[in-house]
N, C-alpha and C positions, 0 to 999 in steps of 0.2 A: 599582508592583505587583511583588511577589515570583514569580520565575517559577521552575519545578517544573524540578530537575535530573533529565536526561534519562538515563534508565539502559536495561540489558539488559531489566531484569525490567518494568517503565511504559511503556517506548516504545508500545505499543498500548492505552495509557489515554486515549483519545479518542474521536469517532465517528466523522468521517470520514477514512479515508483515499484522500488524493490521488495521482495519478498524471499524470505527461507522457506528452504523444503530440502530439509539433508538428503532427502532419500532419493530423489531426483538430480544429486551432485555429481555424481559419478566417484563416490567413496570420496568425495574433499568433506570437510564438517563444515558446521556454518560459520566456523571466525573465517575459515581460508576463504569463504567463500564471499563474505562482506568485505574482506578486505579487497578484493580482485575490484568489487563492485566501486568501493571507494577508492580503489589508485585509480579507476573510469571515471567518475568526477560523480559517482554518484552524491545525491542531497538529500533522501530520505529512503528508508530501509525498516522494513516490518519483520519482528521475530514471529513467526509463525509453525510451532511445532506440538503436536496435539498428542505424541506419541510417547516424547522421552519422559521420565521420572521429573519431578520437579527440582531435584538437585541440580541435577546436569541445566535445565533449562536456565536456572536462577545463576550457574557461571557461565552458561554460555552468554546470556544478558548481561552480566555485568562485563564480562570483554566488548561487545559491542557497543555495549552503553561508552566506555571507554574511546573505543574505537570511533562510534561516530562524532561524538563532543571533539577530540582532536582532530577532527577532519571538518567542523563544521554542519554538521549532516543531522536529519533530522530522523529518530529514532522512537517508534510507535509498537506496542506488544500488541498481539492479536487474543484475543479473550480475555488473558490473565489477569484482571484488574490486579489483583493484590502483588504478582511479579511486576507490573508495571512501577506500580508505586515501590518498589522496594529497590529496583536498582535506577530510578531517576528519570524514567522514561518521559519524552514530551511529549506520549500521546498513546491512547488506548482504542484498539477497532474491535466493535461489537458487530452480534448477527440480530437477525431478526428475534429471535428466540433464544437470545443473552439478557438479562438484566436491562432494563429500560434505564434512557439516557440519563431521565432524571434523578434517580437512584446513582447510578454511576457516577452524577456528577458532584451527587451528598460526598460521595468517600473520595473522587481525584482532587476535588476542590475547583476552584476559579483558573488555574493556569494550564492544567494538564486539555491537549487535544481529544475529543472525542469523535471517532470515523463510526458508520453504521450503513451494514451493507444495506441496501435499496434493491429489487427484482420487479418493479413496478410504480407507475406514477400516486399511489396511494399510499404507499410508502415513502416516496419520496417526499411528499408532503407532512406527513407525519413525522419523517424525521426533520423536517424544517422548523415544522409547530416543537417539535419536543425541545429544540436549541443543541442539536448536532452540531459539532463543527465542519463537517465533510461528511459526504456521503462516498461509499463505494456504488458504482453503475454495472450492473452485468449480471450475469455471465453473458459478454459481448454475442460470445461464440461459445461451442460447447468446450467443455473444460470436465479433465482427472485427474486434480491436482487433490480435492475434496471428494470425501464420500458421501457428505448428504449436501452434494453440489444441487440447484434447482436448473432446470431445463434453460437454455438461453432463451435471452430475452431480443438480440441482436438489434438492429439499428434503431426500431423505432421509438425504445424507450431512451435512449440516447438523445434520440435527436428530440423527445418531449421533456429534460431537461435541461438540454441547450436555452431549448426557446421559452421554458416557460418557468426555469428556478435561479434563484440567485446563487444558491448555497454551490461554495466549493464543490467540484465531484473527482473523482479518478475512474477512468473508465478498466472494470476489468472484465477476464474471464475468455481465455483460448484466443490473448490477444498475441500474434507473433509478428517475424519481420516480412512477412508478406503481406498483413495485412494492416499493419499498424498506421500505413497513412492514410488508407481510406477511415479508419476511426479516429485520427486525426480532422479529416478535411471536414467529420461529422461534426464535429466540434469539441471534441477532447481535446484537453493543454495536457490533463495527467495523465498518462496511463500504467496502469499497472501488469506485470509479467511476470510470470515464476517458472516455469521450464525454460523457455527461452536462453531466457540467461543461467539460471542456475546450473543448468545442463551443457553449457556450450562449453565446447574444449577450450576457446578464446574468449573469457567471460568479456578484456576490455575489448576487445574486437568486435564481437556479435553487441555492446553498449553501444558504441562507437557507428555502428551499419543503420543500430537502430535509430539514432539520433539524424542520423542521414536521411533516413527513410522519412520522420517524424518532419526535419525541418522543409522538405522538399513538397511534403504537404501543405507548408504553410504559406509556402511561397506562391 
């Protein structure tokens, strides 16, 4: 099977996106944990660990880094710029009060993905003007996955990027499977989820419900 090269502009041509959070696994680490996601058919996966030593993080990315390249998948570090660059990453997600895009994109160069959370339409803009490749939308719902999470924003910044930006989005933040197709029907294609799944005894199963849930909105 011919698998689809991962570029700047595709990288968020998918529906789910994944994320780590070991501590939220139920004692699985995060390769066991990418890999459940990717035997589910996942296609993009964000390392996202704020707590462990940089050694550990820099081989748990290069298994994944692995991991996803053999599966097709597309694989994006969450702050780290310099771990990104070091095990091969296609794509790096920034916060609002991380290093501005344009700086970040002096040192990934021209290929690597840049994500940049958004919590408002003025943001959202700005990261358009700045030449983001994606934006993160949310926190849909409230969310404790993060400690210095910002209050949700819920539907109605959503629905003012639906209608009014071009730029790739994924919609995140306390999105789960009871409500993941009403932020679907809002006009989310990407969304993003991390207890969800990373918690779920049946990581392909609860993938698998959710894609249910997702397509049945679309319908």
């Amino acid at each position: 099977m011919q698998r689809r090269e991962i570029t700047r502009r595709n990288i968020l041509d998918t529906d789910l996106y994944c994320l780590t959070a070991e501590k939220f696994s139920n004692g699985r680490s995060n390769v066991e944990v990418v890999r459940a996601m990717l035997d589910a058919g996942v296609k993009l996966v964000q390392y996202r660990e704020k707590e462990k030593k940089t050694g550990a993080k820099y081989e748990e990315c290069l298994a994944i880094r692995r991991m996803t390249r053999e599966a097709g998948a597309a694989f994006i570090v969450n702050d780290d710029i310099d771990l990104a660059l070091m095990v091969g990453a296609d794509g790096v997600h920034i916060g609002q009060e991380d290093f501005p895009v344009h700086a970040v994109r002096r040192l990934v160069g021209g290929n690597m993905a840049i994500g940049l959370s958004t919590h408002s339409p003025a943001q959202a803009r700005a990261a358009v003007e700045s030449g983001a490749d994606y934006i993160g939308v949310g926190p849909i719902f409230r969310t404790f996955t993060k400690d210095d999470v910002v209050d949700p924003v819920g539907y109605e910044y959503l629905e003012f990027v639906v209608a009014n930006l071009d730029i790739p989005f994924v919609a995140i933040g306390g999105v789960k499977e009871h409500n993941v197709a009403e932020v679907v029907r809002r006009g989310a294609r990407c969304v993003a989820l991390v207890t969800e799944i990373v918690g779920a005894d049946d990581i392909g199963g609860t993938i698998a419900a959710l894609r249910r849930e997702m397509q049945s909105a679309k319908e």
